[in-house]
N, CA, C, O and CB atoms as a CASP TS submission, in Angstrom:
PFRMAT TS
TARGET T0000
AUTHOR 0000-0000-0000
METHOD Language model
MODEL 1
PARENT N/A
ATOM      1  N   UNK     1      -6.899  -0.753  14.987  1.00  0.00           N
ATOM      2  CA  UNK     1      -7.679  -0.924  13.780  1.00  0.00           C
ATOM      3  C   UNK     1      -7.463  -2.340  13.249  1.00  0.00           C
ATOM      4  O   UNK     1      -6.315  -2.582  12.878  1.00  0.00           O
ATOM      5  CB  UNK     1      -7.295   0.138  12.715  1.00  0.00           C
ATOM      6  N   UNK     2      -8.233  -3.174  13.163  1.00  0.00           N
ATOM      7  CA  UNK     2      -8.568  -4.658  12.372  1.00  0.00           C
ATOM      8  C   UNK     2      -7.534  -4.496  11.059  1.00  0.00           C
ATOM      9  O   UNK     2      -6.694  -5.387  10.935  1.00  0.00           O
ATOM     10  CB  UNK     2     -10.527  -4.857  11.770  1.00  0.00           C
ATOM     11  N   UNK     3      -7.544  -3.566  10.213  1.00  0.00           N
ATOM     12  CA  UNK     3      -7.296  -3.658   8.941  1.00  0.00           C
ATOM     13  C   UNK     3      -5.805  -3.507   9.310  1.00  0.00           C
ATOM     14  O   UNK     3      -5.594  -2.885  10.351  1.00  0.00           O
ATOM     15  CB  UNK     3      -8.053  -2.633   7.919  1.00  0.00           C
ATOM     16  N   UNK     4      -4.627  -4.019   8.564  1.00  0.00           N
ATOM     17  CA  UNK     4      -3.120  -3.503   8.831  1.00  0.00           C
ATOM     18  C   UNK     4      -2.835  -3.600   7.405  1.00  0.00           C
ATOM     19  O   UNK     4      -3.345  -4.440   6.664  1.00  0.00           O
ATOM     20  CB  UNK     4      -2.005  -4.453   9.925  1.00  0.00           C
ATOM     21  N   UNK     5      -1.940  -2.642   7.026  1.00  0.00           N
ATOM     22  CA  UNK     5      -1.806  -2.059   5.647  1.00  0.00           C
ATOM     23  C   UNK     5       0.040  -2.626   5.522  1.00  0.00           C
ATOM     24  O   UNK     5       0.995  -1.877   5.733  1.00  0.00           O
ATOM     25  CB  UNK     5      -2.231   0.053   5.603  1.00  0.00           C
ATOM     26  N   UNK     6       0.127  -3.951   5.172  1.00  0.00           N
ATOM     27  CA  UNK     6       1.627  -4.473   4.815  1.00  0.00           C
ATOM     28  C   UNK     6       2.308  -3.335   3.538  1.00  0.00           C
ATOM     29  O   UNK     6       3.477  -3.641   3.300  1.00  0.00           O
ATOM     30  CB  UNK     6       1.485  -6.358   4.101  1.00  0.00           C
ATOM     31  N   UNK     7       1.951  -2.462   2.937  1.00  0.00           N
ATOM     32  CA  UNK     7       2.427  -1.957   2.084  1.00  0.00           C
ATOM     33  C   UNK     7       4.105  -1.956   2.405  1.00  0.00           C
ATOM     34  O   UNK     7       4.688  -2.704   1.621  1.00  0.00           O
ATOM     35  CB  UNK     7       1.695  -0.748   1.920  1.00  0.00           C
ATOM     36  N   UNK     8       4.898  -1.368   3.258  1.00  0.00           N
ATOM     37  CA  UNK     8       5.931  -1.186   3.736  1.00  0.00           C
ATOM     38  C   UNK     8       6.659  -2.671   3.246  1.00  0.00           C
ATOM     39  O   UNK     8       7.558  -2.948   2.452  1.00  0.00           O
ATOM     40  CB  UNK     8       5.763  -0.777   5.243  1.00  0.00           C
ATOM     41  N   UNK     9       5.981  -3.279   3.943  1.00  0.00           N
ATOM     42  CA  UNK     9       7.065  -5.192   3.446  1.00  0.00           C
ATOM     43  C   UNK     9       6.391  -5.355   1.810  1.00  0.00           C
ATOM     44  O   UNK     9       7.416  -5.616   1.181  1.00  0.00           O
ATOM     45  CB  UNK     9       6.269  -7.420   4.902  1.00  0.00           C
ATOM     46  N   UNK    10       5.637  -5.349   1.131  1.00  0.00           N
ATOM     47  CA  UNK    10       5.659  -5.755   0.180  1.00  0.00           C
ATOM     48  C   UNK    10       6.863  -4.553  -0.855  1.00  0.00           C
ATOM     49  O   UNK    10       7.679  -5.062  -1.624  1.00  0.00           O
ATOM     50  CB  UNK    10       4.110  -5.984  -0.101  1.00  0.00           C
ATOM     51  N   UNK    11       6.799  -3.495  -0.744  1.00  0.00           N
ATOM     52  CA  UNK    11       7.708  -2.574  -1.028  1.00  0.00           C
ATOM     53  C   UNK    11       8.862  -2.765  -0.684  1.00  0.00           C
ATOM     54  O   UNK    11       9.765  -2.110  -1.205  1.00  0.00           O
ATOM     55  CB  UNK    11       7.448  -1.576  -0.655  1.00  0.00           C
ATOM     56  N   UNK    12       9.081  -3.584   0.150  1.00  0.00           N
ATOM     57  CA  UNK    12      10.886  -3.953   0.690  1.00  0.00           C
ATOM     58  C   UNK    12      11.131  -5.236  -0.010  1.00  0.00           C
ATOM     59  O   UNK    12      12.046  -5.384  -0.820  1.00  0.00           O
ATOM     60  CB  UNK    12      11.224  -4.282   2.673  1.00  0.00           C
ATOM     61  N   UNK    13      10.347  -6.093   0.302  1.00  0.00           N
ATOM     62  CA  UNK    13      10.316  -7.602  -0.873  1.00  0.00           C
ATOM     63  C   UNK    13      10.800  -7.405  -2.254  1.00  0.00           C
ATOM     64  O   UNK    13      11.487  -8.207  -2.886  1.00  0.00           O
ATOM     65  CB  UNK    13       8.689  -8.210  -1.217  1.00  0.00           C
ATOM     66  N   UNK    14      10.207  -5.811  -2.813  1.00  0.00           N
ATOM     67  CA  UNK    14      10.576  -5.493  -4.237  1.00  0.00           C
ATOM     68  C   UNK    14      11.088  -4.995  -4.364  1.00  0.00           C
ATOM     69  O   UNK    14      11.062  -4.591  -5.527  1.00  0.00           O
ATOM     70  CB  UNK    14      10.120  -5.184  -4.989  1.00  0.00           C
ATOM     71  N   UNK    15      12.509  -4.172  -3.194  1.00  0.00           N
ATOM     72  CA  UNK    15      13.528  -3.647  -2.979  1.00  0.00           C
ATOM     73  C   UNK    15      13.105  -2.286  -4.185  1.00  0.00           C
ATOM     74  O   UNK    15      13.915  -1.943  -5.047  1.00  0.00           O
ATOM     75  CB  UNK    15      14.876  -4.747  -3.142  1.00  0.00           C
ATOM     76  N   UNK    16      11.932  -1.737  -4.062  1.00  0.00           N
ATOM     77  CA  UNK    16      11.308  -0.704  -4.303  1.00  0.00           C
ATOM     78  C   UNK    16      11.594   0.659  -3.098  1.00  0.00           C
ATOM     79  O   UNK    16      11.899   0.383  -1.938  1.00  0.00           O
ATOM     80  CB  UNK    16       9.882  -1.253  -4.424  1.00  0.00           C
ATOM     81  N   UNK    17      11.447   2.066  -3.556  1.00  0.00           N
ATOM     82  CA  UNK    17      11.406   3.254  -2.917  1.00  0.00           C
ATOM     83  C   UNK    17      10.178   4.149  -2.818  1.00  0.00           C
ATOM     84  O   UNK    17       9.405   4.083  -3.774  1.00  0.00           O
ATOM     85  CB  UNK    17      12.312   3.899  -3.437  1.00  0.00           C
ATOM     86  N   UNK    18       9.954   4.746  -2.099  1.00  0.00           N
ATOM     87  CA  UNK    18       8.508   5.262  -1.593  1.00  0.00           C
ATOM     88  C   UNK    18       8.792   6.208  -2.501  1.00  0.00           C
ATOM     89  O   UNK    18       7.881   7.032  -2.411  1.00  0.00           O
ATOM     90  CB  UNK    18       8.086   5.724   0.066  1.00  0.00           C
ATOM     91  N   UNK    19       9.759   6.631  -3.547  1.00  0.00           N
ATOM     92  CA  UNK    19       9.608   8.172  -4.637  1.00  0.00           C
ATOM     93  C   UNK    19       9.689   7.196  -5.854  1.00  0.00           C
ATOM     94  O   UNK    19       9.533   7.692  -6.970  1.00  0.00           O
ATOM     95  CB  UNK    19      11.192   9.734  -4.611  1.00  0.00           C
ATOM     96  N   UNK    20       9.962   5.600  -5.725  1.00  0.00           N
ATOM     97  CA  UNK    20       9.546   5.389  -7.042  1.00  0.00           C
ATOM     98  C   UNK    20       8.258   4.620  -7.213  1.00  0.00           C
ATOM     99  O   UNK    20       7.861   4.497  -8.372  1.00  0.00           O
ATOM    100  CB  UNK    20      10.576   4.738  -7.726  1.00  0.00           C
ATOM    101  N   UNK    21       7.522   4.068  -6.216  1.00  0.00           N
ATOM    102  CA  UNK    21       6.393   3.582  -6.017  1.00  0.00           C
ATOM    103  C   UNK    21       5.391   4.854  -6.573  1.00  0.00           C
ATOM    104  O   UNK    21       4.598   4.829  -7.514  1.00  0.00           O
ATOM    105  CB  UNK    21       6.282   3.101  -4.482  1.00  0.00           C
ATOM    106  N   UNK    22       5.702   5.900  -5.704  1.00  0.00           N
ATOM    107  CA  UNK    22       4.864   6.802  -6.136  1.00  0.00           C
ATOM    108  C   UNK    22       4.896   7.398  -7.784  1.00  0.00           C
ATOM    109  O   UNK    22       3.933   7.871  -8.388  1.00  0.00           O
ATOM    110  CB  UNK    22       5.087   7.806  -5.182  1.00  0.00           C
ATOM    111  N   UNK    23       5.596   7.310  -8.042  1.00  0.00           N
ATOM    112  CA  UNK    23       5.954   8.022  -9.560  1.00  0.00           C
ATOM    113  C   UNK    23       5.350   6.662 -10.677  1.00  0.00           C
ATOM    114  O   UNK    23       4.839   6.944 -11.761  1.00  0.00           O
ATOM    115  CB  UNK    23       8.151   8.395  -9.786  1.00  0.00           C
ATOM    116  N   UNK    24       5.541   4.917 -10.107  1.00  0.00           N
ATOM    117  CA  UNK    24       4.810   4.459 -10.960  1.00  0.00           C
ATOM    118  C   UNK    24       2.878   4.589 -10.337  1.00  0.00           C
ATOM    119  O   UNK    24       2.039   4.255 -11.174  1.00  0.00           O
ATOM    120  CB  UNK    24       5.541   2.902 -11.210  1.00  0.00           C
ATOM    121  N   UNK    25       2.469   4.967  -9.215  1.00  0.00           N
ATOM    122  CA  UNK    25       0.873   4.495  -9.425  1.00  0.00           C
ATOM    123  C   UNK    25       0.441   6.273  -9.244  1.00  0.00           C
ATOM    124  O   UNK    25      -0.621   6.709  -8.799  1.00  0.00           O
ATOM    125  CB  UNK    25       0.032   3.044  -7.871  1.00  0.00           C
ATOM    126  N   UNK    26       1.663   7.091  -9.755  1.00  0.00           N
ATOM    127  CA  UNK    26       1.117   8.575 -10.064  1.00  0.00           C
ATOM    128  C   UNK    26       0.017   8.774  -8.946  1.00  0.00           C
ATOM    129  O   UNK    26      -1.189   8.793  -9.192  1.00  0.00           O
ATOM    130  CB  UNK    26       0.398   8.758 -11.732  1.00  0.00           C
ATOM    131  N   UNK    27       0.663   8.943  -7.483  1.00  0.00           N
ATOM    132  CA  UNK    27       0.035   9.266  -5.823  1.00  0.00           C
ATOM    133  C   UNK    27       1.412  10.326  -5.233  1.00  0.00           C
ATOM    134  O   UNK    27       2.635  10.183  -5.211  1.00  0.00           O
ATOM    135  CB  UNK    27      -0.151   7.328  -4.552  1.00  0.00           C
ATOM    136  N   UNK    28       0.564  11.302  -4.843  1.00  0.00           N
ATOM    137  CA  UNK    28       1.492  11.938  -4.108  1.00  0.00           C
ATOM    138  C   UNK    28       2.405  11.345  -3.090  1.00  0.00           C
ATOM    139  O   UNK    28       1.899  10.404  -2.480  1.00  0.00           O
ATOM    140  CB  UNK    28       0.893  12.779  -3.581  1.00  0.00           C
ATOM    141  N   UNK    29       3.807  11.706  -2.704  1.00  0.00           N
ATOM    142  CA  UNK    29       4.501  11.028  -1.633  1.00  0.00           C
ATOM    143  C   UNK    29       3.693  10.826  -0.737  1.00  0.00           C
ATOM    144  O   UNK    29       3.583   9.770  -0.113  1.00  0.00           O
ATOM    145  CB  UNK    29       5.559  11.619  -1.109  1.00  0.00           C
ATOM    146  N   UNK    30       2.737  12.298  -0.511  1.00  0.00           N
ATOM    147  CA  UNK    30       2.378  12.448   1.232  1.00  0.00           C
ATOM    148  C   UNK    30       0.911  11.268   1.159  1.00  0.00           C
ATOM    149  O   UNK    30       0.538  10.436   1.986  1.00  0.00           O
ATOM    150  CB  UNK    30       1.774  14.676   1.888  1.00  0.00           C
ATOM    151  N   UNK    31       0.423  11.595  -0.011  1.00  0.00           N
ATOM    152  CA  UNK    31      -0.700  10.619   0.320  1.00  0.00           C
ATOM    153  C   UNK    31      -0.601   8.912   0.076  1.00  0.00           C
ATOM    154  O   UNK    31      -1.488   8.085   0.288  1.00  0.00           O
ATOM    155  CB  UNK    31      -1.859  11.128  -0.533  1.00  0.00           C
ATOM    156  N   UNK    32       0.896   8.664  -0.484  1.00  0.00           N
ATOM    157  CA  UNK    32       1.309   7.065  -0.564  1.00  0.00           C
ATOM    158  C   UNK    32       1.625   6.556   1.015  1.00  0.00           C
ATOM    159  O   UNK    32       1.327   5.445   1.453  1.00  0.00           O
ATOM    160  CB  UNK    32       2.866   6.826  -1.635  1.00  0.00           C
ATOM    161  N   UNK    33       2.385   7.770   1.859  1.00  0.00           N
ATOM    162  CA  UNK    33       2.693   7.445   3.219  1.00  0.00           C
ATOM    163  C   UNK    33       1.980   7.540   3.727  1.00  0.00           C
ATOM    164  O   UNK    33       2.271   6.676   4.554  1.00  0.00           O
ATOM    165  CB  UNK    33       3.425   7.866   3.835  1.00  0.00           C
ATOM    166  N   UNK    34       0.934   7.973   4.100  1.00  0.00           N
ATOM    167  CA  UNK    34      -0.133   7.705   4.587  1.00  0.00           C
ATOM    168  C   UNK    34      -0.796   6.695   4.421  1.00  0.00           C
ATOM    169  O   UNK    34      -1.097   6.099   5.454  1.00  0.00           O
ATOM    170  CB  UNK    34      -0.693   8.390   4.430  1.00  0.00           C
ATOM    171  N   UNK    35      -1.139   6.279   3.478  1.00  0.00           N
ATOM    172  CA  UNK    35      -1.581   4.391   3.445  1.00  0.00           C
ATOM    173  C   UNK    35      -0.251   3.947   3.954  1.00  0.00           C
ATOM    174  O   UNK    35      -0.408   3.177   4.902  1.00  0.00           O
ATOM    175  CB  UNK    35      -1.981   3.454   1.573  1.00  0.00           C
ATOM    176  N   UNK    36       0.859   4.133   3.697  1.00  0.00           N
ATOM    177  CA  UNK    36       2.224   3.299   4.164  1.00  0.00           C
ATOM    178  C   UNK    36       1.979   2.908   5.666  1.00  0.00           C
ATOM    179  O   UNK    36       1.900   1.779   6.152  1.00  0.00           O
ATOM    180  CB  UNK    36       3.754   4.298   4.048  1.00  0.00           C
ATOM    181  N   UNK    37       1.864   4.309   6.361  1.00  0.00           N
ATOM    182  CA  UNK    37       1.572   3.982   7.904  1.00  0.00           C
ATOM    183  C   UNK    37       0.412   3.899   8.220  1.00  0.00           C
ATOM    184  O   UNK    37       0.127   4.607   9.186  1.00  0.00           O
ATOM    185  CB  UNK    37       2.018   4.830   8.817  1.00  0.00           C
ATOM    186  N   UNK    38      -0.393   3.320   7.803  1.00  0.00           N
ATOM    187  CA  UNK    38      -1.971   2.549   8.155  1.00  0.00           C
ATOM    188  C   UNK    38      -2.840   4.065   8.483  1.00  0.00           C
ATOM    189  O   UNK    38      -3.894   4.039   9.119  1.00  0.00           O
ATOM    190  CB  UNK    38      -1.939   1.169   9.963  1.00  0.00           C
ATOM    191  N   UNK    39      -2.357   5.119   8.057  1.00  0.00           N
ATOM    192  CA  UNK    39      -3.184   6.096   8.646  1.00  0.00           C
ATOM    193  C   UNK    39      -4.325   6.576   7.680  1.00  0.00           C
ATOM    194  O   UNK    39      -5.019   7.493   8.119  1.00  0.00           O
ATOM    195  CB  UNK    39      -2.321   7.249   9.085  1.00  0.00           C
ATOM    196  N   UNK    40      -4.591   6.144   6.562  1.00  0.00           N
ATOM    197  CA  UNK    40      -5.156   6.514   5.546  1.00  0.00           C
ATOM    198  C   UNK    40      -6.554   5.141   6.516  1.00  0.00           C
ATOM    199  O   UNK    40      -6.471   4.095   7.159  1.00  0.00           O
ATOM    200  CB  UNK    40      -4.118   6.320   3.691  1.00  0.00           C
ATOM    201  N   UNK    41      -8.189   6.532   5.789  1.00  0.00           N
ATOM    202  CA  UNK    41      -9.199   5.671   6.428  1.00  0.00           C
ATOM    203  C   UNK    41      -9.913   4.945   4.995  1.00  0.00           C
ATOM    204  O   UNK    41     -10.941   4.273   5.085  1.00  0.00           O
ATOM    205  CB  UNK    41     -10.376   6.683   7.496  1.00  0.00           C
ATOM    206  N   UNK    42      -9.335   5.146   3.913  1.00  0.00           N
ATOM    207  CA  UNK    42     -10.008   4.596   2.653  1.00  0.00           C
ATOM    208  C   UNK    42      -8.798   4.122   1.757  1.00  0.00           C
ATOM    209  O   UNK    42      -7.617   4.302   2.052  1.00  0.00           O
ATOM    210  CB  UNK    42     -10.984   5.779   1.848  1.00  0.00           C
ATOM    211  N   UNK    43      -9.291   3.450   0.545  1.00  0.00           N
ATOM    212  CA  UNK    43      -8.145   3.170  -0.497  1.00  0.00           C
ATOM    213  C   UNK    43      -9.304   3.128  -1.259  1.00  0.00           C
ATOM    214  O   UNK    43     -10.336   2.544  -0.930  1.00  0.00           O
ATOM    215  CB  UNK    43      -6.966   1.820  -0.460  1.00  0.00           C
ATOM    216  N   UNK    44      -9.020   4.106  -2.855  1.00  0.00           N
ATOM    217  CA  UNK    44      -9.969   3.840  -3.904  1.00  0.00           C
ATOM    218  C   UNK    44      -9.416   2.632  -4.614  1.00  0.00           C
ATOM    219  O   UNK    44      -8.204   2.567  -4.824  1.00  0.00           O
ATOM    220  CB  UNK    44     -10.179   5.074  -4.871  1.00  0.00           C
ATOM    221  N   UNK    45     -10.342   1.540  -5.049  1.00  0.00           N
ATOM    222  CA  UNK    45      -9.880   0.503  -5.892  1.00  0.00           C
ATOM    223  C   UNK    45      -8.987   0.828  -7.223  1.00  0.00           C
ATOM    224  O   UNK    45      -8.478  -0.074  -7.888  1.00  0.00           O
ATOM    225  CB  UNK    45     -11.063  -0.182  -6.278  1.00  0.00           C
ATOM    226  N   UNK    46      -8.865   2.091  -7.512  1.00  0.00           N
ATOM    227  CA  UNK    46      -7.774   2.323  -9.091  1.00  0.00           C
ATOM    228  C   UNK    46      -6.631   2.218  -8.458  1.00  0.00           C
ATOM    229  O   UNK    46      -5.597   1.678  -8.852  1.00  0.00           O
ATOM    230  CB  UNK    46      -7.760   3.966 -10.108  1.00  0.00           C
ATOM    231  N   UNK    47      -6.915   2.924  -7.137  1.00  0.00           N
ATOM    232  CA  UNK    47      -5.177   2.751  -6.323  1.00  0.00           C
ATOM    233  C   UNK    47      -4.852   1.829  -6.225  1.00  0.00           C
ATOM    234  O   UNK    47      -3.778   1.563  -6.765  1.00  0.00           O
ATOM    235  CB  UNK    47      -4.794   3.097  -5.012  1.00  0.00           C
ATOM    236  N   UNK    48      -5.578   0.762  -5.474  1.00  0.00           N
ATOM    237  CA  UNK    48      -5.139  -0.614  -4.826  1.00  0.00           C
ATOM    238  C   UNK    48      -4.465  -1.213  -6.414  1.00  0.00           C
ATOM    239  O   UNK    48      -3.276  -1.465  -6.605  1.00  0.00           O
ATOM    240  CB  UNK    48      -6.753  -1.732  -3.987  1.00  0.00           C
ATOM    241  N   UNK    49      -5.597  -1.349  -7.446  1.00  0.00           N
ATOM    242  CA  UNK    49      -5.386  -1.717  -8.744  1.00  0.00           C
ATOM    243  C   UNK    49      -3.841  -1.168  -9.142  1.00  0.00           C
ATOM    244  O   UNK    49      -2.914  -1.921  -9.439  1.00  0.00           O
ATOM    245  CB  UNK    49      -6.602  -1.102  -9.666  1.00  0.00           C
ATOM    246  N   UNK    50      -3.769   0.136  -9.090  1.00  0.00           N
ATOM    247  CA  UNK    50      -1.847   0.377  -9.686  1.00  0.00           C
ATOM    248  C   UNK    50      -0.837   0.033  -8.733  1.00  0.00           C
ATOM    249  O   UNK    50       0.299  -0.333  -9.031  1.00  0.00           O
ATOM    250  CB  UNK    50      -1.316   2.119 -10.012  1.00  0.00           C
ATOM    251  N   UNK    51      -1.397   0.194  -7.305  1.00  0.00           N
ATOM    252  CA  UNK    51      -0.349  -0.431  -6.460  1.00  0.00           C
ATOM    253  C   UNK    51       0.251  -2.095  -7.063  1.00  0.00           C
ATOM    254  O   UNK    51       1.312  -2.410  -7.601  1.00  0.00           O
ATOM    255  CB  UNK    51      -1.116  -0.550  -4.856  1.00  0.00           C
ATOM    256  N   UNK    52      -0.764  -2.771  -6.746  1.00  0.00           N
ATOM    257  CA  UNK    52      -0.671  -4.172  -7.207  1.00  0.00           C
ATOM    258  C   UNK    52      -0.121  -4.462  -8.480  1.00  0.00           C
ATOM    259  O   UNK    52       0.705  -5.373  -8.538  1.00  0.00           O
ATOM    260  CB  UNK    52      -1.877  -4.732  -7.214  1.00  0.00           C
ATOM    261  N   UNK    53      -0.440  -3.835  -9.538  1.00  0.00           N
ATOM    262  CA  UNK    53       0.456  -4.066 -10.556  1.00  0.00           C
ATOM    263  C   UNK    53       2.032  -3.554 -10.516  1.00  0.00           C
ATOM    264  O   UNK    53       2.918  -4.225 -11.046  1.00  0.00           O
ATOM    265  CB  UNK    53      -0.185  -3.519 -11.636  1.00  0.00           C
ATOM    266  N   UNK    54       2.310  -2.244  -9.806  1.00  0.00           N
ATOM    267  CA  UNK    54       3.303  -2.139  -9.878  1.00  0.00           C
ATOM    268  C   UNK    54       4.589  -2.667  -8.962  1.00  0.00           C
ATOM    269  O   UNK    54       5.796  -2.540  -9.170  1.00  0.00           O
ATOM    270  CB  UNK    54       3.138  -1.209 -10.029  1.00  0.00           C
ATOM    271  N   UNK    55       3.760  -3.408  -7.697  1.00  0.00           N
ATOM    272  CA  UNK    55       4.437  -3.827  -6.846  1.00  0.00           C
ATOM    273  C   UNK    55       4.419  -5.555  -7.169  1.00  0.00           C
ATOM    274  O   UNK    55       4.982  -6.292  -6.359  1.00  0.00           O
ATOM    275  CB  UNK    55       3.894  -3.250  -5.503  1.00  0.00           C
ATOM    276  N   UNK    56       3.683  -6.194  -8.503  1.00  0.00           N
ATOM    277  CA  UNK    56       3.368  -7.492  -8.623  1.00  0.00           C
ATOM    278  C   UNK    56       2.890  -8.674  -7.496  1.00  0.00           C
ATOM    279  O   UNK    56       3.397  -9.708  -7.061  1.00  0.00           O
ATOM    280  CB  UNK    56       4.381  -7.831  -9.156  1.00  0.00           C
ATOM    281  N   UNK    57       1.667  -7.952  -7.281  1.00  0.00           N
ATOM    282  CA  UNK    57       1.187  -8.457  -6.066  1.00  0.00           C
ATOM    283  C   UNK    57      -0.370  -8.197  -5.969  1.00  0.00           C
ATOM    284  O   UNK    57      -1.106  -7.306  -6.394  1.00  0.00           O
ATOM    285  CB  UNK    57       1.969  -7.808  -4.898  1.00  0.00           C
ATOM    286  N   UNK    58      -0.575  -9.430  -5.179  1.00  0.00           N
ATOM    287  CA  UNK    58      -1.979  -9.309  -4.950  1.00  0.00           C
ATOM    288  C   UNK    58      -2.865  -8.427  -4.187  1.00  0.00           C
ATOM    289  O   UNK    58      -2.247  -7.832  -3.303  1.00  0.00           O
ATOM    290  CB  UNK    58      -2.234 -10.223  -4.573  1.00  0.00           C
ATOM    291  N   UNK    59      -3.844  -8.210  -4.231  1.00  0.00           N
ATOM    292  CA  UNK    59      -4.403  -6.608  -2.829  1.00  0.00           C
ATOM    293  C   UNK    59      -4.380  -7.526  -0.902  1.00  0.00           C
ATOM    294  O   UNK    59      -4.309  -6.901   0.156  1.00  0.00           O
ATOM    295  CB  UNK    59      -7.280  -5.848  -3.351  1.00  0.00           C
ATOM    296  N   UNK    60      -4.483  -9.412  -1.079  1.00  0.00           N
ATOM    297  CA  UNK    60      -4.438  -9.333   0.029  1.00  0.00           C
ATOM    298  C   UNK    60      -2.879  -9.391   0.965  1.00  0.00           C
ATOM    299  O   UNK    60      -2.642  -9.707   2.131  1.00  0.00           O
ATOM    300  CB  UNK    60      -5.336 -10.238   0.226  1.00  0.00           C
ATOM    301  N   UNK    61      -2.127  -8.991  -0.011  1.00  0.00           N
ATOM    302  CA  UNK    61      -0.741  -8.919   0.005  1.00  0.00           C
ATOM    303  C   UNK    61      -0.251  -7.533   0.960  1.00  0.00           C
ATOM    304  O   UNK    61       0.474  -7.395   1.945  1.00  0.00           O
ATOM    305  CB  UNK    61      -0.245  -8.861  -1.600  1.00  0.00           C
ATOM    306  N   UNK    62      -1.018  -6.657   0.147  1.00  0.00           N
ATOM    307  CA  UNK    62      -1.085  -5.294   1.223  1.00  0.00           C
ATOM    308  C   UNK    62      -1.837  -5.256   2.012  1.00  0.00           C
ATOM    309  O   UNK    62      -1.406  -4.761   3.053  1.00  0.00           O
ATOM    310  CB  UNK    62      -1.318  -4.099   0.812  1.00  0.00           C
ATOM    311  N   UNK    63      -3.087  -5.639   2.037  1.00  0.00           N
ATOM    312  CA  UNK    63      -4.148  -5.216   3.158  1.00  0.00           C
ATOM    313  C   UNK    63      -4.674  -7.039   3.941  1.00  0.00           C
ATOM    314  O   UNK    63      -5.054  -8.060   3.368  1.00  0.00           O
ATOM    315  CB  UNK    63      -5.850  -4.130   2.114  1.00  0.00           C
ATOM    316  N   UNK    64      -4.468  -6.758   5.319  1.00  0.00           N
ATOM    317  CA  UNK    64      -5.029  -7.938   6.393  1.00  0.00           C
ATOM    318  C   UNK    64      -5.704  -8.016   7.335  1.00  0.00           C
ATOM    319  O   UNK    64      -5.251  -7.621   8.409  1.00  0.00           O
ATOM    320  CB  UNK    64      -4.383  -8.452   6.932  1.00  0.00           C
ATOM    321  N   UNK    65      -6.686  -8.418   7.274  1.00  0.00           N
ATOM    322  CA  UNK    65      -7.760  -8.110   8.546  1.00  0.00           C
ATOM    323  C   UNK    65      -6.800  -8.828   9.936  1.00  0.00           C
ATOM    324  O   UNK    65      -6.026  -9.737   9.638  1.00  0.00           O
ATOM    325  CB  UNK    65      -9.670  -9.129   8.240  1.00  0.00           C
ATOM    326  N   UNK    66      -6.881  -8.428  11.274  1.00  0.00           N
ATOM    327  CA  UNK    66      -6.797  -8.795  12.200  1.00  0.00           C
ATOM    328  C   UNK    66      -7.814  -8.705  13.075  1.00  0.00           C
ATOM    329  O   UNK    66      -8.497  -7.681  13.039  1.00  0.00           O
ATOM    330  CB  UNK    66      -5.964  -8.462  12.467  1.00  0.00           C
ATOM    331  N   UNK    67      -8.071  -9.566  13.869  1.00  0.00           N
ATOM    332  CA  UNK    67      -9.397  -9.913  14.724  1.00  0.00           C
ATOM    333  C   UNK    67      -8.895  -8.600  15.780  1.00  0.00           C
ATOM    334  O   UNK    67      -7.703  -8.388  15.998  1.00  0.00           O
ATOM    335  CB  UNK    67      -9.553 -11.886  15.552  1.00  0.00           C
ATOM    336  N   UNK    68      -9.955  -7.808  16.359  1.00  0.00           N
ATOM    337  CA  UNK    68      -9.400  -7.008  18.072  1.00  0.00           C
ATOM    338  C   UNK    68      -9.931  -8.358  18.514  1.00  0.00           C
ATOM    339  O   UNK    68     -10.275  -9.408  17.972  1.00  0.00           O
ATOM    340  CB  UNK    68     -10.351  -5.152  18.995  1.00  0.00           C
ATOM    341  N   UNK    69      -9.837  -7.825  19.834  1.00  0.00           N
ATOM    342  CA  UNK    69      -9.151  -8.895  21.105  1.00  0.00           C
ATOM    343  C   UNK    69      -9.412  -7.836  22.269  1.00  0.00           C
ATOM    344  O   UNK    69      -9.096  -8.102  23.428  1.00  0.00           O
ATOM    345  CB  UNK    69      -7.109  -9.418  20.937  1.00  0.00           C
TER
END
């Protein structure tokens, strides 16, 4: 998949936890890990929006296009 979902490193950068990430952008564990491991096929913009604030970061911070090949 083109798209790769950095969530994991920007969450380690902020020496943040996947039960407190979730508790600030109010997302279930199971459905935060799922974007965590690129397996999620959408992100609604309110999400991306609380992610980013709570992780102080920009959206192309989590999400990066890569060319296939």
């Amino acid at each position: 998949m083109p798209i790769i979902v950095n969530l994991d490193v920007m969450m380690a950068k902020r020496k943040m936890s996947l039960n407190e990430l979730s508790e600030k952008v109010e997302l279930t564990l199971s459905n935060l890990s799922i974007l965590k491991t690129g397996k999620a096929k959408a992100i609604r913009f309110s999400t991306l929006e609380a992610i980013c604030q709570a992780l102080d970061c920009q959206p192309g911070d989590i999400l990066e296009y890569v060319e296939n090949k």
